[in-house]
C-alpha positions as CSV (number, residue, x, y, z in Angstrom):
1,X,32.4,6.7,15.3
2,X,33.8,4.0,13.1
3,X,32.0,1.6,11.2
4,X,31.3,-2.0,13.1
5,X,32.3,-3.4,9.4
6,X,35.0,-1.1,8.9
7,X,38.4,-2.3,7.4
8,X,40.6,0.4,6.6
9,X,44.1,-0.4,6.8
10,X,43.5,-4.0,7.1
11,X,46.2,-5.9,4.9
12,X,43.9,-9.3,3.8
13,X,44.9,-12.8,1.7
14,X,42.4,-14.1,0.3
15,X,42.9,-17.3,-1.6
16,X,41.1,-18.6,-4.8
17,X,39.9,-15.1,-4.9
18,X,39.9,-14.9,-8.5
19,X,36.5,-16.0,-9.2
20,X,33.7,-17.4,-7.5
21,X,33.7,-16.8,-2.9
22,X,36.8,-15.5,-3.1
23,X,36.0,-13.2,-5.4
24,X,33.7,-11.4,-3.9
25,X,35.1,-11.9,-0.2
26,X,38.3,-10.1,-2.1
27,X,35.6,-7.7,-3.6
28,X,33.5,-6.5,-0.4
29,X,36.9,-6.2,2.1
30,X,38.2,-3.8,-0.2
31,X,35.0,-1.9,-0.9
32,X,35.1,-1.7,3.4
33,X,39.2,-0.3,3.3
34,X,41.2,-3.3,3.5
35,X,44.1,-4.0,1.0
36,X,43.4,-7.1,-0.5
37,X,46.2,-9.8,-1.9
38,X,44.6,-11.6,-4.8
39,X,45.9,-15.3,-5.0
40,X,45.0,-18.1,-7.6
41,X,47.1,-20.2,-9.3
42,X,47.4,-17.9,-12.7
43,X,49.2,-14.4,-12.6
44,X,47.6,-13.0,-15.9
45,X,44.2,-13.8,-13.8
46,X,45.6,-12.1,-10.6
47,X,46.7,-9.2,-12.1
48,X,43.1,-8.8,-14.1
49,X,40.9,-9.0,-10.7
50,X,43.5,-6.8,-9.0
51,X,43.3,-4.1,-12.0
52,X,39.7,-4.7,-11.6
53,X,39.4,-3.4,-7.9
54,X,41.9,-0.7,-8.6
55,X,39.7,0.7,-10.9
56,X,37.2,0.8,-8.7
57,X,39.0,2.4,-6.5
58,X,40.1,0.1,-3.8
59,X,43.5,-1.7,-2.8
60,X,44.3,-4.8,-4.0
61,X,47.6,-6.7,-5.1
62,X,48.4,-9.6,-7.0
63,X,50.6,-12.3,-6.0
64,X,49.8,-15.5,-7.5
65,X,49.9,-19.3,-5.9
66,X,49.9,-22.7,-6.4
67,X,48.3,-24.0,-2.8
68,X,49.3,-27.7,-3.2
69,X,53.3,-25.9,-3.3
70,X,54.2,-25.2,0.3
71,X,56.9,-23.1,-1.0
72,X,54.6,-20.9,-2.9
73,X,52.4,-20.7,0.1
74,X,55.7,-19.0,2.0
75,X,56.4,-16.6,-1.2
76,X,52.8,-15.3,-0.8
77,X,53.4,-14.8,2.6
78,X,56.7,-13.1,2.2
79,X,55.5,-11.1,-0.3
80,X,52.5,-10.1,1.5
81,X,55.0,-8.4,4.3
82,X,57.6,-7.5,1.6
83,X,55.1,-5.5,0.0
84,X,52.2,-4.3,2.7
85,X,54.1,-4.5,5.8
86,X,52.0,-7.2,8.0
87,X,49.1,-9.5,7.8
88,X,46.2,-8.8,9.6
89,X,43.1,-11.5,7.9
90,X,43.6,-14.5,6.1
91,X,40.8,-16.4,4.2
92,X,41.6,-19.5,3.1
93,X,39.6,-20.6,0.0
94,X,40.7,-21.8,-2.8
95,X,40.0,-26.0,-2.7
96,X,39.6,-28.9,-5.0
97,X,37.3,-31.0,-6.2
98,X,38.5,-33.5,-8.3
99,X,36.4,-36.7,-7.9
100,X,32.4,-36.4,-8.1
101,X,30.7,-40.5,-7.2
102,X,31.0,-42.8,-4.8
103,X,33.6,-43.1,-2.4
104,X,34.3,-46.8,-3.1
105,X,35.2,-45.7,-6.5
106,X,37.8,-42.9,-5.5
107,X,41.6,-43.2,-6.5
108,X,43.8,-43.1,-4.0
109,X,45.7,-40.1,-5.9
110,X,41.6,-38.1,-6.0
111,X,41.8,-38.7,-2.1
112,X,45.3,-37.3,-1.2
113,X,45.0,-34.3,-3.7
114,X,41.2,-33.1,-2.0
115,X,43.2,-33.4,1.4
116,X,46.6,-32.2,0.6
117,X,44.4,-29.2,-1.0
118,X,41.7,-28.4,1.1
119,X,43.1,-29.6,4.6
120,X,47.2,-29.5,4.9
121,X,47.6,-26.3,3.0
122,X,45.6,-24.5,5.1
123,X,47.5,-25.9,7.9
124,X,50.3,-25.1,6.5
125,X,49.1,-21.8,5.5
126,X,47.9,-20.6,8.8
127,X,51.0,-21.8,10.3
128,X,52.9,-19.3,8.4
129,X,50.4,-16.5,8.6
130,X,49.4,-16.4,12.0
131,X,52.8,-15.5,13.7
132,X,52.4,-12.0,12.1
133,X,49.2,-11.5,12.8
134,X,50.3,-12.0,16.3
135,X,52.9,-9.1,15.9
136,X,50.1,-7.0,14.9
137,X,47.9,-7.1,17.7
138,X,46.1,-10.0,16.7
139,X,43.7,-10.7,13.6
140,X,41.6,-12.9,12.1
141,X,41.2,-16.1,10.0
142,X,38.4,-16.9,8.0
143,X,38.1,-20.5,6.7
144,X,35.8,-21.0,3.7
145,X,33.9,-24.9,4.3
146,X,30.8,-26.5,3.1
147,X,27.9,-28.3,4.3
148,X,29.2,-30.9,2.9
149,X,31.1,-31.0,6.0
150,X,27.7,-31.3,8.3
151,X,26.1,-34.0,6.0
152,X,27.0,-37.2,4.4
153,X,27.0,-37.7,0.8
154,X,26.9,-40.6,-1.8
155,X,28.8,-38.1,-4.4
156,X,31.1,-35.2,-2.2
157,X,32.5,-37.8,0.1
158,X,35.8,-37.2,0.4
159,X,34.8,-33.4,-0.5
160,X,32.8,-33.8,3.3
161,X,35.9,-35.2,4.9
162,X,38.1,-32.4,4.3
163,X,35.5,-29.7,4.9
164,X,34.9,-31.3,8.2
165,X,38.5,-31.2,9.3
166,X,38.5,-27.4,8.4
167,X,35.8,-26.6,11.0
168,X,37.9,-28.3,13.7
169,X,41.0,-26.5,12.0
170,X,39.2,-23.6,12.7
171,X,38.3,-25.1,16.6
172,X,42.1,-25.6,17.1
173,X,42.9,-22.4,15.8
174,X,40.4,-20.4,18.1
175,X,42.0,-22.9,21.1
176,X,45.5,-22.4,20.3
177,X,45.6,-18.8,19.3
178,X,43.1,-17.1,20.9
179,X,45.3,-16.1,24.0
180,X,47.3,-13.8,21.4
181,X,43.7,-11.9,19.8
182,X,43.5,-14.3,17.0
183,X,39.8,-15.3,16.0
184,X,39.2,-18.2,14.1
185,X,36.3,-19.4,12.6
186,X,34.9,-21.4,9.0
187,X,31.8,-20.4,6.8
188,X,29.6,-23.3,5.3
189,X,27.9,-22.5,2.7
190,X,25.5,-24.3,0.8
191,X,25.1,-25.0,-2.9
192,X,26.4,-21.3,-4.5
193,X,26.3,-20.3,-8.1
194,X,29.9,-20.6,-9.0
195,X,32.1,-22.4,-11.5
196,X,33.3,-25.0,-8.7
197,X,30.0,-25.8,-7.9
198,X,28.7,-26.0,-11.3
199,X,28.6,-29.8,-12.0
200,X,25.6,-29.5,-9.1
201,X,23.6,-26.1,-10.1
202,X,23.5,-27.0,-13.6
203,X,22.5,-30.9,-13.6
204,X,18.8,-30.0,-14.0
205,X,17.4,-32.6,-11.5
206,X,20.4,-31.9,-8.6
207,X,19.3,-28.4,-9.2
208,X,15.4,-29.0,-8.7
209,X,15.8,-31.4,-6.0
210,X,18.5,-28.6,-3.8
211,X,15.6,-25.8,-4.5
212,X,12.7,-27.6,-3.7
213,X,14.0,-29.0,-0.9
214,X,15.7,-25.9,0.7
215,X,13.3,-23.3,2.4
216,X,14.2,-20.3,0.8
217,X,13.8,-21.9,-2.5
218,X,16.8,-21.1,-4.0
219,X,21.0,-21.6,-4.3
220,X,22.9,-19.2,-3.3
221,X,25.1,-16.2,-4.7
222,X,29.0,-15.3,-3.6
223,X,27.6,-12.0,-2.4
224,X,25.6,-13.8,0.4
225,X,28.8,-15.7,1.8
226,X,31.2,-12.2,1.1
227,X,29.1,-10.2,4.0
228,X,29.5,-13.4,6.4
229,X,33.3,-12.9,5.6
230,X,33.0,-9.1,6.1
231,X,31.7,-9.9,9.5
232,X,34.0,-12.0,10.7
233,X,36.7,-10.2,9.5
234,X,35.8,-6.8,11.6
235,X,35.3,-5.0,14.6
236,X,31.3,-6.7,14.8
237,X,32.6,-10.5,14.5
238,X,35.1,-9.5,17.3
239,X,34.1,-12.0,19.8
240,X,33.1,-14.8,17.9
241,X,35.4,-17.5,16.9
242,X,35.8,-21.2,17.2
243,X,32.4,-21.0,15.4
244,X,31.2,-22.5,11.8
245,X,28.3,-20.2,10.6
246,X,26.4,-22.1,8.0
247,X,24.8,-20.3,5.1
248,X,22.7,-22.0,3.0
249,X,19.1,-21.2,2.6
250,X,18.0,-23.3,5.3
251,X,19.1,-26.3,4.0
252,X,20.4,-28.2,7.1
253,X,17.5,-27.0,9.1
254,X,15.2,-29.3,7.0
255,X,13.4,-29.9,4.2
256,X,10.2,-27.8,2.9
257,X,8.3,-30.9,1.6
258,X,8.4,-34.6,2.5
259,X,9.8,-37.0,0.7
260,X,6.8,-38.0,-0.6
261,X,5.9,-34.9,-2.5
């Protein structure tokens, strides 16, 4: 009997995936079979984290991409079928962050680069994915979010916005699709030790504040979000979708102490 978390022959995009969630999303699917398309925005970068899971022995190919360039977007998709024959999961990933304060402080140029980024390119994205998914039988999408998304903030405004619309984008996807065996659904994770989310793990009182406050005491690695992924991407996640599954130490269930500890 096969493995619930088995992905062997599995042809999988993962965005962002040279570093950080993606990563190690990119990392675990090929350790469990799948062929794995590594995608950031440098090819030298690619090519190195594809070499990388070569060597260890899995599947993995390079094609790099700019995701604010729709037309990039469509060459990784065309090179995805050129070169592996189909799609069957897509992870969308890679986002910005380019504005850390206030809202009412926010150019308008900050605002419309975190959305174009982290909302319409995944749009756009899964609109040119999902067709040939369809043709396969079906498969799965996998959108990477935050809590950010589930809590308001005086710093990640903006940031929240767009991570909010990707859960519904992952809603509408699950509504939409779901007739034709595609499953849809977004991970939030909380604060996770990785260069994006470094401004906030390494400011010494952000840092204190997030552990104490969190039940399990801690941040989180990319390893801990990668097995979520794994999930939803295989034969065990096969009848959930339309679902955000947060993973962040407990955070959002509430704090350890009171505030006036």
């Amino acid at each position: 009997m096969s493995s619930l978390f088995d992905l062997t022959g599995k042809v999988a995009i993962v965005t962002g995936s040279t570093k950080g969630i993606g990563l190690a999303i990119a990392t675990r699917f090929a350790e469990h079979g799948a062929t794995v398309i590594i995608s950031s925005r440098k090819a030298d970068t690619c090519d190195t984290v594809a070499v990388g899971i070569r060597d260890k022995g899995g599947k993995a190919i390079a094609i790099p991409c700019h995701i604010g360039r729709k037309e990039e977007l469509q060459n990784l998709v065309d090179q995805t079928l050129a070169r592996c024959g189909g799609i069957d999961i897509l992870v969308e990933n890679a986002a910005v962050n380019p504005y850390l304060g206030p809202a009412a402080g926010m150019p308008d140029e900050a605002f419309d680069r975190v959305m174009g980024s982290n909302v319409r390119s995944n749009v756009w994205l899964a609109n040119m994915a999902i067709p040939h998914m369809v043709a396969r039988g079906g498969g799965a999408v996998i959108i990477i979010s935050s809590i950010g998304g589930l809590r308001g903030s005086a710093q990640l405004g903006a940031y929240g916005i767009s991570k909010a619309a990707d859960m519904q984008l992952a809603r509408n996807i699950a509504v939409e699709w779901g007739p034709k065996n595609i499953r849809a659904n977004a991970i939030a994770p909380g604060l996770v030790r990785t260069d994006f989310a470094r401004a906030l793990w390494e400011n010494p009182v952000l840092y204190r504040k997030r552990t104490k406050d969190t039940p399990l005491q801690r941040i989180g690695e990319p390893d801990e979000i990668a097995g979520a992924a794994v999930f939803l991407a295989s034969a065990a996640g096969s009848f959930t979708t339309g679902q955000t599954i947060v993973i962040d130490g407990g955070t959002t269930a509430g704090s350890v102490v009171s505030d006036n500890d």
